[in-house]
N, C-alpha and C positions, 0 to 999 in steps of 0.2 A: 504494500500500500504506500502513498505518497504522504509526505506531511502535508499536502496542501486538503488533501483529506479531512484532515482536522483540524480549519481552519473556520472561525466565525464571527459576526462582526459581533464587538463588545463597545458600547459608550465608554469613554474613560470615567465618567461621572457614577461607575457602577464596581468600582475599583474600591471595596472598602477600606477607608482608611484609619476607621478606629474600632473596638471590637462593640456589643451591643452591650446596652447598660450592664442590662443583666445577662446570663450568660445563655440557659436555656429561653430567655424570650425573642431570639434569633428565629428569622424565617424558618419555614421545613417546607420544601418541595418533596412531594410523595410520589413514584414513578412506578407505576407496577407495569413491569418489568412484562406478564405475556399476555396483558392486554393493550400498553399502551398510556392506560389513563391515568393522568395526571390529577392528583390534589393539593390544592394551596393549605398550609396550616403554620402553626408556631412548631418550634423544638420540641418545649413540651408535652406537647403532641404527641410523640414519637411512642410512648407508652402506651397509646392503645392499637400501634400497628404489631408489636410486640406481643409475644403470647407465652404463658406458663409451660417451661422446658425449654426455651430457645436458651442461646449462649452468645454473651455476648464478649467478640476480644477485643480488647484495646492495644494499641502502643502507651508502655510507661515509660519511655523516654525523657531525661531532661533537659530541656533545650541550656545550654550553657551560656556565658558573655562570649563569643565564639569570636566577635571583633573586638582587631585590637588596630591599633593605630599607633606609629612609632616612628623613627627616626635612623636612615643609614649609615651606618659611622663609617668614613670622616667627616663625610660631602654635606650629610644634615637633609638629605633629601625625604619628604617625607613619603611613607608607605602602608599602605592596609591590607592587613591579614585577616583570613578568616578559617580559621582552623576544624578541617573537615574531622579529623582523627586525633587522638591521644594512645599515646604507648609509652606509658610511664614519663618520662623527660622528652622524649620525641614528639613530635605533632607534624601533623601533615595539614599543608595549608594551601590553601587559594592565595596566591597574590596577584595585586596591585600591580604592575608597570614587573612583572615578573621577569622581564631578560636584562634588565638590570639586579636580578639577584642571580647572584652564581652561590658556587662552595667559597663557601670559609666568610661571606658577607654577614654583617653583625648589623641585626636590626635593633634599638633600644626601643622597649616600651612602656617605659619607666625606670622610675631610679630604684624598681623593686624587681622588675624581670627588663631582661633581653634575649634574644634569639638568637643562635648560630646556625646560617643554613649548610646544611652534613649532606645533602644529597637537592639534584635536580630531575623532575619529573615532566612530560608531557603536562598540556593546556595550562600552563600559569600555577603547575604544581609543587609548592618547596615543602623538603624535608627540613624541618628546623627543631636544632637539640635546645630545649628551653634552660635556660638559666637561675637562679631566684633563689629566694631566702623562705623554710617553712614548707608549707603546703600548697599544691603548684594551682589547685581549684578556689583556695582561699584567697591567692594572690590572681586569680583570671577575674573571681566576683568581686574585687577592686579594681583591678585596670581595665577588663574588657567589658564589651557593650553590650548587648541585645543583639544579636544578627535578625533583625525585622529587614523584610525583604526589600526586594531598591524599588518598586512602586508601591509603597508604601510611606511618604512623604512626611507626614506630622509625627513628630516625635512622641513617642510611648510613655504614659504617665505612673503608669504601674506595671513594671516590667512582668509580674505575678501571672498579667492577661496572655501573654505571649508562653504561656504554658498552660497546662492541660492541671486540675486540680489533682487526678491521683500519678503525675511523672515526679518519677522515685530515681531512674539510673541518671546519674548525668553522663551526657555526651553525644548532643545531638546539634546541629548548625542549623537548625530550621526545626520549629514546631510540624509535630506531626495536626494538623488543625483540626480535623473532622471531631478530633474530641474538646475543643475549646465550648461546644454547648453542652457538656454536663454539669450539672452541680450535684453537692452532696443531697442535697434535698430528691432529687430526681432519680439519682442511683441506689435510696433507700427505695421510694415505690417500687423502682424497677425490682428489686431484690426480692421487695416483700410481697411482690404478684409472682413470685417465682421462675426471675430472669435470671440466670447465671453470669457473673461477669467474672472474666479474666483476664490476666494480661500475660503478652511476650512483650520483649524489647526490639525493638529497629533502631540503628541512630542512624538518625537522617544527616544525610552530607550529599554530597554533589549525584549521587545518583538517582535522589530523587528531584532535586530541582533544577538541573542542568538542561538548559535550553537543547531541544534537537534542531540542527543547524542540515542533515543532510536528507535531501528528497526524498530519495531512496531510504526509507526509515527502518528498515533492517539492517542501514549502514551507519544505525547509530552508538556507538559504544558507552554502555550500561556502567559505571563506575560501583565498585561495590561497597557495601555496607555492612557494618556488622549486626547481627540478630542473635537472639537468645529465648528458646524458651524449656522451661522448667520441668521437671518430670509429672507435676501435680498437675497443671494446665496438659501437657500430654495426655494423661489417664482420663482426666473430664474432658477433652473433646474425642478421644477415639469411644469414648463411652456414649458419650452425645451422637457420635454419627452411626454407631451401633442400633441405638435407639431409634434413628432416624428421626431427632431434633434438629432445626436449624443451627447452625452456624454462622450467626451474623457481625463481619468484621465491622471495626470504627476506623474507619480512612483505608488509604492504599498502602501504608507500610506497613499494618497490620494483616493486608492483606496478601501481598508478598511475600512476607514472612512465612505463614500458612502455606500458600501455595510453595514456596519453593520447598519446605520439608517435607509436605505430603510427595509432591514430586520425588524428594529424592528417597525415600521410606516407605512409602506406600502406605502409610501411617504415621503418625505424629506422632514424637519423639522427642527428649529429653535430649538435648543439643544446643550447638551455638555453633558460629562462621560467619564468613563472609557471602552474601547472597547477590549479585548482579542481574536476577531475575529483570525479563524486558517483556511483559504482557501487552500483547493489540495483537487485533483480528486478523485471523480466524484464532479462539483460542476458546479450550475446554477447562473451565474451572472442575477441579478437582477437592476444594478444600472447603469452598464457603459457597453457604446459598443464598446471602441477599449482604450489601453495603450503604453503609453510614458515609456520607463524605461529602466533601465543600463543592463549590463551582469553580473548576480548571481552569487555567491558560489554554486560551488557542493553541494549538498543535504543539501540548506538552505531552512528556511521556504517559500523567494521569489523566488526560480524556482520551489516551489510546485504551490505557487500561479496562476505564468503564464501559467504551465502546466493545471495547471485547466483551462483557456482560452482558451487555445486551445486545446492542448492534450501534454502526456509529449512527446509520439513518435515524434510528431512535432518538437517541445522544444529541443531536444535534438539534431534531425535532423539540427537544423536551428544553436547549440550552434556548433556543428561538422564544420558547414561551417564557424562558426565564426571564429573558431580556424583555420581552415583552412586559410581563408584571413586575418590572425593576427588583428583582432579587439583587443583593450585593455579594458581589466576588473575590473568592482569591484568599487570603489565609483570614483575615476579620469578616469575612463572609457569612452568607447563609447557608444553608445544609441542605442536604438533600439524601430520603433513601430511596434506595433504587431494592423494593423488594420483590420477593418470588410469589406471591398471594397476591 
């Protein structure tokens, strides 16, 4: 298929640029999936499309200060990082005006850490050995920023919203968002009508948000990510799919996650790795039967995703009516499920 495929027009005025007061009072576009019809509602909504035995995953990912901003010694030129990875002192990073950093270039990013870059990688990639005094996550939530994404223009007043309330691992460069409409209030009904919630981990970095740049979209190269999940969430959903209950993922990282270890297990499994998984059509899910998740970028790799769910004719069809009733897009957006009833 081409990226021009999943390509459509968006208002910039539809670009949310703050999250909604409240968390679950965010739109819900309801999409059922093998008839077509569409319903308009709120978030918390979403509990009565939901039924007693479904499971619900989440990504508990925590999005980190993942930007930092610094300075090249000698020159003083100044340069932005944003670090996709953590491996103890190492980090792997996006940069800024990248072929001006080689080996052995020394970025300052305070007079509390500095970076040494020990290796160069493809697309604006540095390996940089970090520096610092203490605890290298206590000294990032003093120097670095928020990585809120670059259309996304007004400055974040409570960083708190730019996460998910139950993200527990850190080390993520981008909110996984689909789960930014839950609150605690919401995930007690849901519990107490007898919805299962669980979580894996995804940390989102450049695989999931990385522009596809090439036509030919099977010539786009999937950056990987790390995943994790646990033996106890193994046991409840191969349990769950035994039963023949849904399976309902929250976003696309949770739902790659899924998919890539059922794929490689034929069962879900207590594990962890790196996943590069690249879903669009034609594609058979194997793991999950309905999703939770935001309103996409044009001809990004997650409205390939979804299209592969459904179809993209759908997708597209259903993205038309969004714009249509001005739903708000993109990580402060509104939500949408796309289910199998």
């Amino acid at each position: 298929m081409k990226l021009s495929d999943f390509d459509f027009y968006l208002p910039e005025e539809l670009i949310a640029q703050h999250p909604a007061e409240k968390r679950d009072e965010s739109r819900l576009l309801v999409l059922h999936k093998n008839t077509g019809e569409i319903e308009h509602r709120h978030f918390y909504d979403i509990i009565n499309y939901l039924k007693e035995g479904d499971v619900l995953v989440r990504n508990n990912s925590k999005v980190i200060p993942a930007r930092l901003y610094g300075t090249k010694k000698p020159t003083g030129a100044k340069v932005e990082v944003l670090i996709l990875k953590i491996n103890n002192d190492e980090c792997e990073c996006l940069c800024g005006n990248a072929k001006a950093i080689k080996e052995g270039t020394i970025i300052e990013f305070s007079d509390k850490l500095y970076g040494e870059c020990i290796a160069r990688k493809e697309e604006g990639i540095r390996i940089f050995r970090m520096h610092y005094e203490g605890i290298f996550l206590e000294v990032l939530n003093e120097v670095g920023m928020m990585p809120t994404p670059p259309y996304i223009h007004e400055k974040l007043k409570d960083n708190s919203r730019y996460n998910n309330i139950y993200a527990k691992i850190n080390g993520s460069a981008a909110c996984p968002t689909a789960g930014l409409h839950f609150t605690d209030e919401l995930n007690k009904k849901l519990t107490d009508k007898g919805i299962e919630i669980l979580d894996v981990t995804l940390h989102v970095g450049l695989g999931t948000f990385k522009p596809v740049k090439e036509e030919n979209i099977e010539d786009h190269n999937m950056h990987s990510e790390y995943y994790s999940m646990s033996s106890y969430t193994a046991q409840r959903l191969n349990l769950a799919k035994k039963e023949g209950r849904r399976i309902i993922t929250v976003g696309t990282t949770s739902t790659r996650t899924l998919e890539t270890i059922y794929n490689l297990y034929g069962e879900f499994k207590e594990c962890e790795g790196n996943t590069s998984i690249f879903i669009y059509p034609p594609y058979e899910f194997r793991s999950i039967d309905a999703l939770i998740t935001n309103f996409h970028l044009p001809k990004s790799t997650l409205i390939m995703m979804i299209s592969a769910l459904c179809s993209r004719e759908m997708i597209l069809d259903t993205y038309k009516v969004a714009v249509e009733n001005r739903y708000r897009f993109f990580s402060f957006g509104d939500s949408m499920f796309i289910d199998n009833e």
